[in-house]
Short mmCIF file of the C-alpha atoms (twelve columns), coordinates in Angstrom:
data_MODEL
# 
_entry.id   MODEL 
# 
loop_
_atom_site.group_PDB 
_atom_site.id 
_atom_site.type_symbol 
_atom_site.label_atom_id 
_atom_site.label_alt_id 
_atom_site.label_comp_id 
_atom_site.label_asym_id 
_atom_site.label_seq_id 
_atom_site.Cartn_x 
_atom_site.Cartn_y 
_atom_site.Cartn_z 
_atom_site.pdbx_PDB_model_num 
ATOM 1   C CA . UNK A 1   -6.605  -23.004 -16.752 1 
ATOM 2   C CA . UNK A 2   -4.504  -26.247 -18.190 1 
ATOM 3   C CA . UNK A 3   -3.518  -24.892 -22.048 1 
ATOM 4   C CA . UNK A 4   -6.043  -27.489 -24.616 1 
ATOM 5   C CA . UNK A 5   -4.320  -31.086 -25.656 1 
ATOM 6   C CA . UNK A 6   -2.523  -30.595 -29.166 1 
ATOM 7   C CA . UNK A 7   -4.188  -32.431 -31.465 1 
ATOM 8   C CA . UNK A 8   -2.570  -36.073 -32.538 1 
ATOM 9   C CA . UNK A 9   -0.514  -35.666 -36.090 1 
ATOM 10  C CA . UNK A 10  -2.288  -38.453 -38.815 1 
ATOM 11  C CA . UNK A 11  0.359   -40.182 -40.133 1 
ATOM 12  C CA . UNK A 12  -1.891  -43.373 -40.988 1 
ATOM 13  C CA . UNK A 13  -1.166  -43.355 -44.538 1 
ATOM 14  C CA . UNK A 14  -0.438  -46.276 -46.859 1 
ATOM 15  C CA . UNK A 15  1.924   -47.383 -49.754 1 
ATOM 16  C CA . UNK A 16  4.262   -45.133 -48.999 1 
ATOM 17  C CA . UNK A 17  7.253   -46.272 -51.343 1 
ATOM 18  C CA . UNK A 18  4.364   -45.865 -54.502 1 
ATOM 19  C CA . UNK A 19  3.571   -42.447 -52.877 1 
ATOM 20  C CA . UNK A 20  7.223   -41.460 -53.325 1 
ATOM 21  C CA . UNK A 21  7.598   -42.797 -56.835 1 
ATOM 22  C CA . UNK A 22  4.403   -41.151 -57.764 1 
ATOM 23  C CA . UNK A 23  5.393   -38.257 -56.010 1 
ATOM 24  C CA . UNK A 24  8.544   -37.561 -58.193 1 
ATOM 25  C CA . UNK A 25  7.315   -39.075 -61.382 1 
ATOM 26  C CA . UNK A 26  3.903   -36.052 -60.685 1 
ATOM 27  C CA . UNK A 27  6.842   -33.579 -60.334 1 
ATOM 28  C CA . UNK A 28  8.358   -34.285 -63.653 1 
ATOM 29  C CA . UNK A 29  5.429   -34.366 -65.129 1 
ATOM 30  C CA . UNK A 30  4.268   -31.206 -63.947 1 
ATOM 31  C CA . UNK A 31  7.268   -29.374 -64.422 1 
ATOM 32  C CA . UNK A 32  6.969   -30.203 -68.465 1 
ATOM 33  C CA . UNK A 33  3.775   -29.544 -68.796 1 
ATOM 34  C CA . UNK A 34  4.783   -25.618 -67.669 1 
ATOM 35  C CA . UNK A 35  7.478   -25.670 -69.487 1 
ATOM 36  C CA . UNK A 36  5.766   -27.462 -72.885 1 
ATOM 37  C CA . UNK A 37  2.750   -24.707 -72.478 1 
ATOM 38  C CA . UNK A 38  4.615   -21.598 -71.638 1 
ATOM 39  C CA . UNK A 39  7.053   -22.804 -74.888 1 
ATOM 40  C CA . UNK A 40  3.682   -23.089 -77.169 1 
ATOM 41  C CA . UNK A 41  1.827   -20.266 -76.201 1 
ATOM 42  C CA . UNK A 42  5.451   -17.966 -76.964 1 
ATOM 43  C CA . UNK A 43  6.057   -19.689 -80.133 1 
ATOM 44  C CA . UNK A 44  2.187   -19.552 -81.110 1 
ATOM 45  C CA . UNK A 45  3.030   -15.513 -81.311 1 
ATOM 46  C CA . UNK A 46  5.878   -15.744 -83.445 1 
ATOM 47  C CA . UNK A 47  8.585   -14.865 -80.735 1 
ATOM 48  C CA . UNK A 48  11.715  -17.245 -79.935 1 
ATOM 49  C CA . UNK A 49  11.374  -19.259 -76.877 1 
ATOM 50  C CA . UNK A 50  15.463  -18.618 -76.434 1 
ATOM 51  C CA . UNK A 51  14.984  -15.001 -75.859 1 
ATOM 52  C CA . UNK A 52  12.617  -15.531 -72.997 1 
ATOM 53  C CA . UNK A 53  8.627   -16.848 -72.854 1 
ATOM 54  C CA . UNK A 54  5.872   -14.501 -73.191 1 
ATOM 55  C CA . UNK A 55  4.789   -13.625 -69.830 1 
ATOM 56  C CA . UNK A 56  1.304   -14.559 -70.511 1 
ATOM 57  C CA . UNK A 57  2.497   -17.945 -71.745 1 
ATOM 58  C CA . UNK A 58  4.865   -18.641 -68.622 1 
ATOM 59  C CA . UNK A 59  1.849   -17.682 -66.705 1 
ATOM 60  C CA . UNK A 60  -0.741  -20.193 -68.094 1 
ATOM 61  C CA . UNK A 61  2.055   -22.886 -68.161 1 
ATOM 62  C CA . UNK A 62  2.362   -22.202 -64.137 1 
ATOM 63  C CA . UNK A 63  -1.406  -22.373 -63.539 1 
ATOM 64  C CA . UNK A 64  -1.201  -25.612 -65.372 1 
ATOM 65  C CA . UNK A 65  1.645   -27.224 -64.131 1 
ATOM 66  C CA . UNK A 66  0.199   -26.135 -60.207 1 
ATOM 67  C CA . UNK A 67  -3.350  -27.521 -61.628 1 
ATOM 68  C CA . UNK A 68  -1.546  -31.151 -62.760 1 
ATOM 69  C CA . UNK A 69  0.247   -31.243 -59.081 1 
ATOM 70  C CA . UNK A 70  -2.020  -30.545 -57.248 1 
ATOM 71  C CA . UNK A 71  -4.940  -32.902 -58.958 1 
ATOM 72  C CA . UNK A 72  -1.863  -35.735 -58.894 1 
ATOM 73  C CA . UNK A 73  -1.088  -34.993 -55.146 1 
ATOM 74  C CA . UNK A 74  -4.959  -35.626 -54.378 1 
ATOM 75  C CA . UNK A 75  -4.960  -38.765 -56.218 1 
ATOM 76  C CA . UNK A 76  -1.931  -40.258 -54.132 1 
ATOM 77  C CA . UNK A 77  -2.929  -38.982 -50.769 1 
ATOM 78  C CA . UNK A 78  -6.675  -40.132 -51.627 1 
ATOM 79  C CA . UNK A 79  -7.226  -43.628 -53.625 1 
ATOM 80  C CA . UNK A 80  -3.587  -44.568 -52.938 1 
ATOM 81  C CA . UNK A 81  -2.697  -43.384 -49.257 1 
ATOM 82  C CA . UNK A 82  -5.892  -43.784 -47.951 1 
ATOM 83  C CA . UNK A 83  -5.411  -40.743 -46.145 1 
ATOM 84  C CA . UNK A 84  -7.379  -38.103 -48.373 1 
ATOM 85  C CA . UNK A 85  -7.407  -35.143 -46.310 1 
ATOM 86  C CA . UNK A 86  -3.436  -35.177 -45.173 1 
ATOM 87  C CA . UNK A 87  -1.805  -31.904 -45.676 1 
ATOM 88  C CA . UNK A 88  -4.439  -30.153 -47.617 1 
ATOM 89  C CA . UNK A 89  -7.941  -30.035 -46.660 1 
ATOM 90  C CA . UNK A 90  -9.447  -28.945 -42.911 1 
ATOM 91  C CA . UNK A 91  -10.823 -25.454 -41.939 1 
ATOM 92  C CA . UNK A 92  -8.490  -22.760 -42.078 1 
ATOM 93  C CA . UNK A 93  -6.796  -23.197 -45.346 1 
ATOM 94  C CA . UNK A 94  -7.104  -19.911 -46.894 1 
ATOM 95  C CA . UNK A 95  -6.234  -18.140 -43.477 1 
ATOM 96  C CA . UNK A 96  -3.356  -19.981 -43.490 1 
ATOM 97  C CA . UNK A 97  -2.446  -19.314 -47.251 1 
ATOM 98  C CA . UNK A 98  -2.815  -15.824 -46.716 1 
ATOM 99  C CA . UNK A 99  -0.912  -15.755 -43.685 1 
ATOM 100 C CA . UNK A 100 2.172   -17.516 -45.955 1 
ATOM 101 C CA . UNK A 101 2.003   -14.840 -48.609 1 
ATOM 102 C CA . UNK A 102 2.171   -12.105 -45.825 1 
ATOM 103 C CA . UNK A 103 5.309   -13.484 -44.287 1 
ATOM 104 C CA . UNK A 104 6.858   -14.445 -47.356 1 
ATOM 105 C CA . UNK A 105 6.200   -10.624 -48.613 1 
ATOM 106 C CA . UNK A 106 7.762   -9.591  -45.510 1 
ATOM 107 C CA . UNK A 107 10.723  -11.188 -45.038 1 
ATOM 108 C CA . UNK A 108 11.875  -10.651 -48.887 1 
ATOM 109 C CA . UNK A 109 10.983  -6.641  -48.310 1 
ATOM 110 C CA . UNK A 110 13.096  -6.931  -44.492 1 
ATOM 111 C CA . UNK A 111 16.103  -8.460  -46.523 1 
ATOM 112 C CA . UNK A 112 16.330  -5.979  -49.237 1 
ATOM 113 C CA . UNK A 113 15.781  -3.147  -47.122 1 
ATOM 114 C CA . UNK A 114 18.863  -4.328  -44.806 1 
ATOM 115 C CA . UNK A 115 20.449  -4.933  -47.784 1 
ATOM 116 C CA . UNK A 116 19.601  -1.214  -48.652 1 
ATOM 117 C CA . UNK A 117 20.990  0.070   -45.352 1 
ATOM 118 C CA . UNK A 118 23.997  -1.813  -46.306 1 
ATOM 119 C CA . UNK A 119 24.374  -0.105  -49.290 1 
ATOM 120 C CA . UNK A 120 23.991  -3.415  -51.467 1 
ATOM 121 C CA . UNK A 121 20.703  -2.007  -53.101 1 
ATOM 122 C CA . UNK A 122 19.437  1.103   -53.960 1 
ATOM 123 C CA . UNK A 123 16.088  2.213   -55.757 1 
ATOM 124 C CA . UNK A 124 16.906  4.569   -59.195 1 
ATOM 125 C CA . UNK A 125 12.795  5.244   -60.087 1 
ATOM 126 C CA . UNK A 126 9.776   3.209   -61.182 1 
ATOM 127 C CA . UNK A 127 9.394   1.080   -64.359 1 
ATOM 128 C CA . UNK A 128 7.294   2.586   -66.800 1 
ATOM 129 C CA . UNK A 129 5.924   -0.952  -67.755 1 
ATOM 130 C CA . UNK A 130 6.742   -3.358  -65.187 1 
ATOM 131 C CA . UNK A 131 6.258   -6.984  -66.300 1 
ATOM 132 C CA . UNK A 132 4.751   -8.861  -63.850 1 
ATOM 133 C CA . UNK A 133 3.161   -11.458 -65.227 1 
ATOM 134 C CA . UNK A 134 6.691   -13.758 -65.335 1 
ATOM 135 C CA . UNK A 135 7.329   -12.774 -61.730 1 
ATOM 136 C CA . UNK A 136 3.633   -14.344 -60.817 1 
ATOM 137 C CA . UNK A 137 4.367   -17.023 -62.883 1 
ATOM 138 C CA . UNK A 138 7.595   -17.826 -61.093 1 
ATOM 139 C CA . UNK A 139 5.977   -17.601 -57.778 1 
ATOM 140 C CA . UNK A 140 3.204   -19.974 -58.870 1 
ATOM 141 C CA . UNK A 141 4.771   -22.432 -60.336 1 
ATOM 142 C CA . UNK A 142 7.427   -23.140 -57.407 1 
ATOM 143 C CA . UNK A 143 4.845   -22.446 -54.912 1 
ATOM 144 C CA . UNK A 144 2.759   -25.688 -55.747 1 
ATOM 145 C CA . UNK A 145 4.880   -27.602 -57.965 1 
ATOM 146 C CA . UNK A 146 8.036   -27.791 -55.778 1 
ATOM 147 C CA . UNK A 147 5.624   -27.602 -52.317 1 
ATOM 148 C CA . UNK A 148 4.274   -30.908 -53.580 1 
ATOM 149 C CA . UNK A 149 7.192   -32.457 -53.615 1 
ATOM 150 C CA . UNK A 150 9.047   -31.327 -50.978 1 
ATOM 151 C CA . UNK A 151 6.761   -30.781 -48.786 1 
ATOM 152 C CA . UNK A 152 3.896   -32.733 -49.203 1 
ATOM 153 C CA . UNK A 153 5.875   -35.634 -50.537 1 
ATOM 154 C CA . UNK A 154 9.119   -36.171 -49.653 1 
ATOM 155 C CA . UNK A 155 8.901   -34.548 -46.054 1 
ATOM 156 C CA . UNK A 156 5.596   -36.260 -45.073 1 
ATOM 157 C CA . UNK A 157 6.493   -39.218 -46.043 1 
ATOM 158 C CA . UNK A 158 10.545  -39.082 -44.579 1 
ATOM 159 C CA . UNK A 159 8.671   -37.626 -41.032 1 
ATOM 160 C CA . UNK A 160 6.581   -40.873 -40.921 1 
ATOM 161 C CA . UNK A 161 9.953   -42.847 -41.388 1 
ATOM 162 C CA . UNK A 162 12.404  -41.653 -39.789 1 
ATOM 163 C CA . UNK A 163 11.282  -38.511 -37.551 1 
ATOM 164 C CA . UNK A 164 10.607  -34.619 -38.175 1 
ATOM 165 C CA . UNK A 165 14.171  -33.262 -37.388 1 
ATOM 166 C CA . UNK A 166 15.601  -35.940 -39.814 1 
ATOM 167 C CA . UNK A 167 12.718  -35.056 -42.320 1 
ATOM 168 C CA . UNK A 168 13.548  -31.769 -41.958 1 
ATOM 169 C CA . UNK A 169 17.032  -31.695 -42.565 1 
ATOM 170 C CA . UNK A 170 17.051  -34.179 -45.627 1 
ATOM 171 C CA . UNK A 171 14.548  -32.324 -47.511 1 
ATOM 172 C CA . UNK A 172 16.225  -29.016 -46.602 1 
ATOM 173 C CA . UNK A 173 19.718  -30.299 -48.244 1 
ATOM 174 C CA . UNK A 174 17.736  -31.908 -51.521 1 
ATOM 175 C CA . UNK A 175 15.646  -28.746 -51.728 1 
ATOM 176 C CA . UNK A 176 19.282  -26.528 -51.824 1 
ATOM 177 C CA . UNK A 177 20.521  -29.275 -54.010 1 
ATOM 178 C CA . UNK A 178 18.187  -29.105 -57.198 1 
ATOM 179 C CA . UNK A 179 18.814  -25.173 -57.461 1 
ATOM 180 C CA . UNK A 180 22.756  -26.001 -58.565 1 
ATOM 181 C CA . UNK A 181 20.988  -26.748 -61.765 1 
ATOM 182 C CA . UNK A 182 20.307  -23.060 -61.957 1 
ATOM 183 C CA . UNK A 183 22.045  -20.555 -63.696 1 
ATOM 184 C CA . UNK A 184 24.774  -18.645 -61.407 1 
ATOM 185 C CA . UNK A 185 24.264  -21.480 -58.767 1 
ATOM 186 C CA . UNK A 186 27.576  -22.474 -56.698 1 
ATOM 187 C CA . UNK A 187 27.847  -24.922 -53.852 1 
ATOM 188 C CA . UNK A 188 27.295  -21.934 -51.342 1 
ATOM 189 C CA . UNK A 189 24.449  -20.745 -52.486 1 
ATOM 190 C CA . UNK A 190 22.813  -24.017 -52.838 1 
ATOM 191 C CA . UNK A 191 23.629  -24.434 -48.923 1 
ATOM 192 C CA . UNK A 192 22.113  -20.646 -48.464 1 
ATOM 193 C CA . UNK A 193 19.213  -22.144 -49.876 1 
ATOM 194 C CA . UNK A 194 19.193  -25.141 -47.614 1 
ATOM 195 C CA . UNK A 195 19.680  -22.900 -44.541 1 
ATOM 196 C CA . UNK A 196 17.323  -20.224 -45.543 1 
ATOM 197 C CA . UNK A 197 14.257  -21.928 -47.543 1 
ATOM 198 C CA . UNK A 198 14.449  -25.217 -46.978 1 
ATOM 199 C CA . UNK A 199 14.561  -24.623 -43.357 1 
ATOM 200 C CA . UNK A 200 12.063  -21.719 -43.562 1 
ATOM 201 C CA . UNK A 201 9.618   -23.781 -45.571 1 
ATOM 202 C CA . UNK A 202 10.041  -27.504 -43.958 1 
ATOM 203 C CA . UNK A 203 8.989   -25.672 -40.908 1 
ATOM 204 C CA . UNK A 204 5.578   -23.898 -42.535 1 
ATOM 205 C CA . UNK A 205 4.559   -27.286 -42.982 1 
ATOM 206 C CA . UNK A 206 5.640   -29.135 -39.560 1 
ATOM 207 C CA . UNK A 207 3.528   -26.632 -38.115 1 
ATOM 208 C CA . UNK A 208 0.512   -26.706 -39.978 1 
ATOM 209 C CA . UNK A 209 0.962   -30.222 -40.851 1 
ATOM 210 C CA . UNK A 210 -0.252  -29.097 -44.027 1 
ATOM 211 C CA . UNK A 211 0.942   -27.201 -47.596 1 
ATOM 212 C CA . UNK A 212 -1.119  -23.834 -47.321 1 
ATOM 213 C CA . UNK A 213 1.300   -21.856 -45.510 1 
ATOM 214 C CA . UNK A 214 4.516   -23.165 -47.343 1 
ATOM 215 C CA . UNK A 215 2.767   -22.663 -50.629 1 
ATOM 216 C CA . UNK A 216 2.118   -18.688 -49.599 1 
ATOM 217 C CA . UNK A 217 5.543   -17.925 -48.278 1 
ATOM 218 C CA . UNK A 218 6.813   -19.403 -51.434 1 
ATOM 219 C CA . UNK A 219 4.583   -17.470 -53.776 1 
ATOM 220 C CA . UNK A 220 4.833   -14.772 -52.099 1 
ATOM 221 C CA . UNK A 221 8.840   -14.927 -51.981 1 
ATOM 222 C CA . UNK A 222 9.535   -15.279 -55.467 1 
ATOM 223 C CA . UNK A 223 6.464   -12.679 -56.700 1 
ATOM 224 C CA . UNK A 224 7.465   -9.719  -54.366 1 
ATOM 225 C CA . UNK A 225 11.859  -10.229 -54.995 1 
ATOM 226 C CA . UNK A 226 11.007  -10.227 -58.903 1 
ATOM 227 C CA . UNK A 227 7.706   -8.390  -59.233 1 
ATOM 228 C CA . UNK A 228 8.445   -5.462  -56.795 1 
ATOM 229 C CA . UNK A 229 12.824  -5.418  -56.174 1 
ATOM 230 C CA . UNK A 230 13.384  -6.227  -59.892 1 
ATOM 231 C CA . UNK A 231 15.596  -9.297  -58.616 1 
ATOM 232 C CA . UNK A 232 15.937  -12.178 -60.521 1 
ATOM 233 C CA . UNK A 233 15.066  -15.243 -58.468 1 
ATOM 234 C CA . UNK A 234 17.451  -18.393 -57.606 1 
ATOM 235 C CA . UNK A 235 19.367  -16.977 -61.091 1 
ATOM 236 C CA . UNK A 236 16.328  -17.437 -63.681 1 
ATOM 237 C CA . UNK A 237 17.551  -14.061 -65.222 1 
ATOM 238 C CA . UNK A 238 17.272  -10.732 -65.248 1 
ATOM 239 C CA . UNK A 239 13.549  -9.306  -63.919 1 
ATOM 240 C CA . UNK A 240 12.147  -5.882  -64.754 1 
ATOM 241 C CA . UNK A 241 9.450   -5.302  -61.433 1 
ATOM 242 C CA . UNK A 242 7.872   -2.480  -60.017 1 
ATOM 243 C CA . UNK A 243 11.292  -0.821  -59.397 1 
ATOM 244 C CA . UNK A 244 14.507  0.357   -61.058 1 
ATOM 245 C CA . UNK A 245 16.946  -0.767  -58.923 1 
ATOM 246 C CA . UNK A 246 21.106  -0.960  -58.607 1 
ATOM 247 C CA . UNK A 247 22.818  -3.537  -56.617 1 
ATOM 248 C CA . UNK A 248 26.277  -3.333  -56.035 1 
ATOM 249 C CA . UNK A 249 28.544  -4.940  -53.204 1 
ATOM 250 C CA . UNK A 250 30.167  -8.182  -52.594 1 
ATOM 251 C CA . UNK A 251 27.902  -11.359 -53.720 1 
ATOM 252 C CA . UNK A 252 28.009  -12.826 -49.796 1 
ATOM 253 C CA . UNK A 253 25.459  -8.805  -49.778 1 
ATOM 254 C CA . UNK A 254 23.697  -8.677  -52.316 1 
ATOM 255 C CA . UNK A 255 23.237  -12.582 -53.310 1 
ATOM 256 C CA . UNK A 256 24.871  -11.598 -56.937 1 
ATOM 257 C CA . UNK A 257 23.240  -13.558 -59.906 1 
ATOM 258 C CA . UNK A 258 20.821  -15.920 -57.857 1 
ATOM 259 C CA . UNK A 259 19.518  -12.812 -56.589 1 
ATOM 260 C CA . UNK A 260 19.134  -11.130 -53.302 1 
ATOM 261 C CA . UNK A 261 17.507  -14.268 -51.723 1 
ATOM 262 C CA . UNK A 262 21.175  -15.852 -52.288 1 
ATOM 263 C CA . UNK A 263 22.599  -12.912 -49.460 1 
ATOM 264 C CA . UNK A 264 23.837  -13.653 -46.228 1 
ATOM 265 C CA . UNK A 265 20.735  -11.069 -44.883 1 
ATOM 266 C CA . UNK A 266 18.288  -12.928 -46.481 1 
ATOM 267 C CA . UNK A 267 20.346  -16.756 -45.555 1 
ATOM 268 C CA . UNK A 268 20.185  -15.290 -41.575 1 
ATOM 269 C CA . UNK A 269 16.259  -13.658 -41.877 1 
ATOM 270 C CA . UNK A 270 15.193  -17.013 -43.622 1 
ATOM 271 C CA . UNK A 271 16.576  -19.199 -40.793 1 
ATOM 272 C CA . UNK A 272 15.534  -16.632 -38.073 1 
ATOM 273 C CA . UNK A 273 11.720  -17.290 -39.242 1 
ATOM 274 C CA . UNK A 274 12.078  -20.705 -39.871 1 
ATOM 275 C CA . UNK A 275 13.380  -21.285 -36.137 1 
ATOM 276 C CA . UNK A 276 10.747  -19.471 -35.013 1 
ATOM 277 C CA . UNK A 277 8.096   -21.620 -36.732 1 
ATOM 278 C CA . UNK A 278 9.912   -24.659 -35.512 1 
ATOM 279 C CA . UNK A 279 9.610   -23.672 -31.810 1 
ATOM 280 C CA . UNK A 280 5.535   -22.737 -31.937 1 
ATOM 281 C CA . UNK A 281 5.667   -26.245 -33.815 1 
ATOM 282 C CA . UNK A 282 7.367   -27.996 -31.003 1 
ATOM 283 C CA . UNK A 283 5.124   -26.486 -28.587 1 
ATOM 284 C CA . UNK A 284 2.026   -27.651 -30.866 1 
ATOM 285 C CA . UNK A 285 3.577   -31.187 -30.630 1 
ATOM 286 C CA . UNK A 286 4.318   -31.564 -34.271 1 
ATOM 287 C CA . UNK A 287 8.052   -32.619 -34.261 1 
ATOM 288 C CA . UNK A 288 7.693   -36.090 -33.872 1 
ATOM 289 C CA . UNK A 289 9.637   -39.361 -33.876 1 
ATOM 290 C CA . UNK A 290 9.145   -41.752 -36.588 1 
ATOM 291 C CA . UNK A 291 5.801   -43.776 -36.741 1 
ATOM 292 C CA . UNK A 292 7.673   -46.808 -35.591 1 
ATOM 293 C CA . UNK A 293 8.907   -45.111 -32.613 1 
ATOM 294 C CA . UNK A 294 5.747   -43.647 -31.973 1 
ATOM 295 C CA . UNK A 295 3.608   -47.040 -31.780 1 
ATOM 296 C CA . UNK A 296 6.696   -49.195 -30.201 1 
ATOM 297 C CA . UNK A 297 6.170   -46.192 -27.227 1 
ATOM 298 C CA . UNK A 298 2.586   -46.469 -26.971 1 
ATOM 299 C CA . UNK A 299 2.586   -49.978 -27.302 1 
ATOM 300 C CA . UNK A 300 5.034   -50.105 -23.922 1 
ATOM 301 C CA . UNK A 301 2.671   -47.834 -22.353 1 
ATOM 302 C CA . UNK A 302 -0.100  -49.874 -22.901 1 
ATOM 303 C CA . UNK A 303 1.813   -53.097 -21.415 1 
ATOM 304 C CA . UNK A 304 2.665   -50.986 -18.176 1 
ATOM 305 C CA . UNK A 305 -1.034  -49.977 -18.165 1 
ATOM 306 C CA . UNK A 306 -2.201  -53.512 -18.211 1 
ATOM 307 C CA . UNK A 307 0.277   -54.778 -15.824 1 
ATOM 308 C CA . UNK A 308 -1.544  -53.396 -12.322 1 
ATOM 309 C CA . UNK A 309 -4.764  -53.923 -13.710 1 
ATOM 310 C CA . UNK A 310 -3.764  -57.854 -14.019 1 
ATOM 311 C CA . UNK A 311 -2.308  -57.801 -10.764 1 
ATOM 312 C CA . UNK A 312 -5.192  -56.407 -9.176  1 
ATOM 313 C CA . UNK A 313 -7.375  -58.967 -10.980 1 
# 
């Protein structure tokens, strides 16, 4: 039995320049209104702001700011794409959400457990009052806001022009890129990043062809390292999870103040996975050329079809 036909990638979009202004000017825009809420709602309770937002607060600001992307995103690939249902809607969305937060819960809890074996991480006891709430909050906020843009924007739109390995790669590099901003960042950790997440997550999407499954591994990734391991995430400080934990080692081990998703283990697990997802795409047919590329080959095919049905005529 012949295996089915993949089905043909929709890349039919319009106005794609205006989707990619829109696209950062939504990020912004998103990105302050966490920020602005998770600042009021601290303040509102007499704390500082500088010593940290209330968890609560951080939280609200992140189901905001996901709430603004996400209605934004719908409004460009809708009324100004013409293309309403690219990259989010179609059966199978929360299968594939949940699937994301499963593999992004595993691969965190396979890289600190090497990183255990290692000796780069070792568990002391259990919190006595875990915060959680920030940890949530941190997953998210990056899991929609930053999916939206680099995913649903920027590599959508660079796959229609130029190709999915080029897509791929660009995204990866600006995705590593906008972390230096972070505390503790340093050129090689932005490149772990690239390696590790943006290849990891660029791929969740080439082979759904939609945001669900990037948007759970990224959740997922940044709940379970802070929420559970106690690590602070891509160096937004210090995180007090589920466990009391000791790291210890050389940074290349234990991914020093970015966290353990800044070691090598987690740099190598990160691109094992994200290979991985890259080949089932490839055998789904959804690494494609550019658009361009695309039509000029199907327009030659349909000149060499026509050609022995006018001789025969």
């Amino acid at each position: 039995m012949r295996p089915p036909e993949p089905r043909p990638v929709d890349r039919s979009d319009r106005r794609r320049w205006a989707q990619l202004l829109l696209g950062i000017i939504l990020f912004v825009v998103a990105e302050l209104v966490m920020v602005a809420v998770a600042r009021l709602g601290t303040v509102a309770t007499g704390a500082s702001f500088a010593q940290g937002p209330a968890g609560w607060a951080l939280l609200l600001g992140a189901g905001m700011g996901a709430a603004v992307a996400m209605g934004g995103f719908l409004l460009i690939l809708g009324p100004l794409g013409r293309s309403p249902g690219l990259a989010l809607r179609g059966a199978g969305k929360l299968a594939e959400l949940a699937l994301g937060l499963v593999i992004g819960a595993a691969l965190i809890s396979l890289s600190v457990g090497l990183i255990a074996l290692l000796g780069g991480y070792r568990v002391t006891g259990f919190a006595p009052s875990p915060q959680l709430l920030v940890p949530l909050a941190l997953g998210i906020g990056a899991g929609f806001i930053e999916e939206i843009l680099f995913r649903g924007i920027l590599l959508r739109l660079l796959d229609a022009w130029l190709g999915s390995w080029a897509a791929l790669a660009i995204t990866s590099l600006l995705f590593g890129l906008i972390h230096l901003t972070n505390d503790g960042a340093s050129v090689l950790t932005a490149l772990g990043l690239v390696i590790e997440a943006g290849v990891l997550l660029g791929a969740a999407y080439l082979l759904t062809r939609r945001l669900w499954l990037a948007i759970g591994v990224h959740i997922a990734w940044n709940t379970v390292q802070a929420g559970v391991f106690s690590s602070t995430v891509s160096g937004t400080g210090e995180q007090s999870g589920l466990l009391v934990a000791e790291m210890s080692g050389p940074a290349w081990l234990t991914g020093g103040s970015m966290g353990v998703e800044g070691s090598v283990v987690s740099v190598l697990l990160g691109l094992a996975a994200g290979t991985v997802l890259l080949v089932i795409a490839g055998r789904r047919g959804h690494l494609l050329p550019s658009v361009r590329t695309t039509q000029s080959v199907a327009g030659a095919g349909a000149v060499d079809r026509a050609e022995p049905a006018a001789r025969g005529a």
